[in-house]
C-alpha positions in Angstrom: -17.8 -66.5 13.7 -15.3 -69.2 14.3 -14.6 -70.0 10.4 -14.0 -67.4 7.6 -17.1 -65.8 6.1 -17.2 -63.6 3.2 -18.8 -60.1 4.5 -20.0 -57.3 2.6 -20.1 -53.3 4.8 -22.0 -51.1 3.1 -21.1 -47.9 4.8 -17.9 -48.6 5.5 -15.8 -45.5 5.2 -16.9 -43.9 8.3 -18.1 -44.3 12.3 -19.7 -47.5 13.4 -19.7 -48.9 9.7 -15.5 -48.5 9.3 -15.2 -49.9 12.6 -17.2 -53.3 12.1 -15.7 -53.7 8.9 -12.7 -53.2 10.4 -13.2 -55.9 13.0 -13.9 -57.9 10.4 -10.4 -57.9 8.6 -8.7 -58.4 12.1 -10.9 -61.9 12.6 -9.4 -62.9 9.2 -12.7 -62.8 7.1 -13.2 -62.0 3.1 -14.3 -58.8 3.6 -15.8 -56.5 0.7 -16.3 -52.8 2.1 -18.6 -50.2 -0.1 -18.9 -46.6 0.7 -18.7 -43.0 -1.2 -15.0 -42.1 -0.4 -12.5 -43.9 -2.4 -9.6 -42.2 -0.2 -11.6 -43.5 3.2 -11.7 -47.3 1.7 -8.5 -47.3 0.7 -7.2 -46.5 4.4 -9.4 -48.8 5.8 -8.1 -51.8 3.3 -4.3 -50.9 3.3 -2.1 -53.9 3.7 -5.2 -56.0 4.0 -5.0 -58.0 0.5 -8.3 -60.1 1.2 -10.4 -56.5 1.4 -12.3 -55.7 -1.6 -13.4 -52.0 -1.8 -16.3 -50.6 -4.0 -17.1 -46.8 -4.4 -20.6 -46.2 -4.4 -23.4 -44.1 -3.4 -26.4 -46.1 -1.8 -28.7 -43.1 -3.6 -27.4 -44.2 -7.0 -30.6 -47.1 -7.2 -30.4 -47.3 -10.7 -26.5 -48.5 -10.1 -26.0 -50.6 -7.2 -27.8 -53.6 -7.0 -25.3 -54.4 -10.3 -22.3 -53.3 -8.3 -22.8 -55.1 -5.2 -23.6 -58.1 -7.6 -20.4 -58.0 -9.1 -18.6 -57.5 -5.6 -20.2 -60.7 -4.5 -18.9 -62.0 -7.5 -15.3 -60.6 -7.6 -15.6 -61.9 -3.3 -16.4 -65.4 -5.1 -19.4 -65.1 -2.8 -21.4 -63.8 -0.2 -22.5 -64.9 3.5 -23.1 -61.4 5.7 -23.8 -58.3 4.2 -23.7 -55.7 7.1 -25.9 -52.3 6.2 -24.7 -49.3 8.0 -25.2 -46.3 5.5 -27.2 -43.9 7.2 -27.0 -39.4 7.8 -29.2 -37.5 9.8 -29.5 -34.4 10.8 -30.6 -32.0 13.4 -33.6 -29.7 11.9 -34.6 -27.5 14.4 -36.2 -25.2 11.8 -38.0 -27.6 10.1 -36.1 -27.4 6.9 -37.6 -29.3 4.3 -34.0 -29.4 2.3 -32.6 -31.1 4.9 -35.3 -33.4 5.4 -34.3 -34.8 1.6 -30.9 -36.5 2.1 -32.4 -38.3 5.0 -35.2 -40.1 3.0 -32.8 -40.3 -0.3 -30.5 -41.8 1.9 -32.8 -44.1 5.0 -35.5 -45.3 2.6 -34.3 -45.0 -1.1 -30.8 -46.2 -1.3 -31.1 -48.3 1.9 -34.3 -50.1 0.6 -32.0 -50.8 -2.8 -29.3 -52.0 -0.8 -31.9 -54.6 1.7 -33.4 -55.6 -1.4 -31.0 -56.9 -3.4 -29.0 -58.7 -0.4 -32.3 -60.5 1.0 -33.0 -61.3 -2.9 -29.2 -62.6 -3.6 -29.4 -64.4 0.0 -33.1 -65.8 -1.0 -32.2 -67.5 -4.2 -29.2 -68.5 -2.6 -30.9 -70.0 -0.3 -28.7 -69.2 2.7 -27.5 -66.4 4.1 -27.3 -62.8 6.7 -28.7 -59.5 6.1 -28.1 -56.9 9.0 -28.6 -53.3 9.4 -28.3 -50.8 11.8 -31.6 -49.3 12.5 -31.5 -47.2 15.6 -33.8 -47.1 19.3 -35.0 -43.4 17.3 -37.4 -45.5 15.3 -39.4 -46.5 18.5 -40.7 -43.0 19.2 -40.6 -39.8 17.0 -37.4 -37.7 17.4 -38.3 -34.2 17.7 -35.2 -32.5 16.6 -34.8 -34.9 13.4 -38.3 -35.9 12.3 -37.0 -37.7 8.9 -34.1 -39.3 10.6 -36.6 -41.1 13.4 -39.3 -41.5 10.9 -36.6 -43.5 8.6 -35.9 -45.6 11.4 -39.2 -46.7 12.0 -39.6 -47.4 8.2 -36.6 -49.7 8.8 -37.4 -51.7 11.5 -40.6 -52.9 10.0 -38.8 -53.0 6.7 -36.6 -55.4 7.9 -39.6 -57.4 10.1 -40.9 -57.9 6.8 -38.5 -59.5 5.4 -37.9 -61.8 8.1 -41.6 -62.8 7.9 -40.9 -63.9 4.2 -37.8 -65.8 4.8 -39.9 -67.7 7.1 -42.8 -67.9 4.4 -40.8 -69.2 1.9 -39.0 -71.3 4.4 -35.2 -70.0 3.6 -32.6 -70.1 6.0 -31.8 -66.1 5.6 -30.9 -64.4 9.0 -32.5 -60.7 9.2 -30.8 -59.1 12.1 -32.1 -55.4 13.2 -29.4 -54.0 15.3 -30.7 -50.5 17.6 -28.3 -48.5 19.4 -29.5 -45.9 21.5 -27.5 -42.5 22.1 -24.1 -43.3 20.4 -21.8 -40.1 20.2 -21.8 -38.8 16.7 -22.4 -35.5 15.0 -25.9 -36.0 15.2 -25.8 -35.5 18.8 -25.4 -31.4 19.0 -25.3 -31.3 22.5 -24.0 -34.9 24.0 -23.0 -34.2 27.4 -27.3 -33.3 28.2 -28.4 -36.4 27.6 -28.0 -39.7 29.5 -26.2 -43.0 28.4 -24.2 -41.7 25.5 -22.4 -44.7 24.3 -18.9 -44.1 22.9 -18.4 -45.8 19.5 -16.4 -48.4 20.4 -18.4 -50.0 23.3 -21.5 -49.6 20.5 -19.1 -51.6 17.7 -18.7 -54.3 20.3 -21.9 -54.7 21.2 -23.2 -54.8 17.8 -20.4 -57.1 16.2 -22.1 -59.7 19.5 -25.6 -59.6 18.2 -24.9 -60.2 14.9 -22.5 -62.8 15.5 -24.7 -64.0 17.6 -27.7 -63.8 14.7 -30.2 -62.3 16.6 -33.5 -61.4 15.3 -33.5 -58.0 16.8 -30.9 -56.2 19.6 -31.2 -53.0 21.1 -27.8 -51.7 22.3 -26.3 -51.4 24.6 -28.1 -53.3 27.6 -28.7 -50.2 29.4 -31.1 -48.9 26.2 -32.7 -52.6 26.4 -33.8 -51.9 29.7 -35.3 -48.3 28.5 -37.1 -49.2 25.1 -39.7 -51.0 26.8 -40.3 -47.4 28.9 -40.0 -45.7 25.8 -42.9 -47.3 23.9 -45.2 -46.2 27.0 -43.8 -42.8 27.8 -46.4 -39.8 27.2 -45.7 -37.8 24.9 -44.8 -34.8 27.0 -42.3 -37.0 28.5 -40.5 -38.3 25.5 -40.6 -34.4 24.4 -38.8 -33.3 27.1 -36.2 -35.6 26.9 -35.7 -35.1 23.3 -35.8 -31.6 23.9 -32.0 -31.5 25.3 -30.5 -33.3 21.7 
């Protein structure tokens, strides 16, 4: 991104979101940032006059296609909107209470959010919608069934839309970014696994691909090299592995 683009990061106030956005700002763009702390944007905005900062909550759908609309508006327009709002948790127990903020969260408020971007970006006729899906939506995740099973609903959410931007013959980018093992919360026991990413070799690699306006890009190059593995594994296999999380 060699010119000044007006970006929108939903998910902003926190982990991989806060830092993109925040690469954002330091490459001199227009960037809007959206997330549920008002006290988190404002950090990530100080001294940054050209950051605009919405508090919302992705599960409000009733509310935030009309906000981000009038943060567009307020931006004095759109090019990138950036989806990064995501939780998950661990669920050994198989609590169906946990399971709810995943789905409310994944697939309700993240569906409202793609939505309304691929629509403004449609009509605009131009445009980039990416999100950050996640390698967990190749394979079922044992230890967080609704977190990998809202993964998989997003990577053929957003192959969707790409199939109707090319339908309709719009130039509207979808990118699907995938990390693999990043270390967050949602990793209980990170030093078990293999190729834990720290965040910031993850940010980089996922500022790249979308820069870059890639269709779909597993990070980092290591977790490339294993998806293909991953869709073929047996089952016992990918259970054991999972096992350790």
């Amino acid at each position: 991104m060699n010119q000044q683009h007006k970006i929108i990061v939903v998910g902003a106030t926190s982990g991989l979101g806060r830092m993109l956005a925040e690469c954002y700002i330091r490459d001199g763009h227009v960037v809007g940032i959206v997330g549920r702390r008002g006290d988190k944007l404002a950090e990530v905005a100080e001294g940054h006059p050209e950051v605009y900062c919405l508090k919302a909550d992705v599960t409000d759908v009733g509310q935030i296609a009309m906000l981000l609309a009038a943060l567009a508006s307020e931006m004095g327009g759109l090019d990138l909107l950036v989806l990064c709002s995501g939780v998950g948790r661990m669920n050994p127990d198989l609590d169906y209470g946990l399971e709810l903020p995943t789905v409310d969260t994944n697939v309700r408020g993240w569906t409202a959010v793609a939505d309304w971007a691929f629509s403004f970006f449609m009509r605009q006729g131009y445009g980039h919608l990416a999100a950050i899906s996640s390698v967990a939506g190749i394979r079922g995740l044992a230890p967080a069934p609704a977190y990998s099973a809202s993964k998989a609903y997003q990577i053929h959410y957003l192959e969707a839309l790409r199939q109707r931007a090319r339908i309709f013959r719009k130039k509207v980018c979808v990118t699907d970014v995938r990390p693999g093992f990043v270390r967050t919360p949602l990793l209980s026991h990170p030093e078990m696994l293999f190729w834990v990413d720290e965040p910031e070799k993850a940010v980089k690699a996922i500022y790249r691909a979308i820069s870059a306006r890639k269709k779909k890009a597993v990070i980092t190059r290591r977790w490339a090299f294993l998806v293909p593995w991953m869709r073929i594994a047996p089952e016992w296999l990918v259970a054991k592995i999972l096992g350790k999380a």
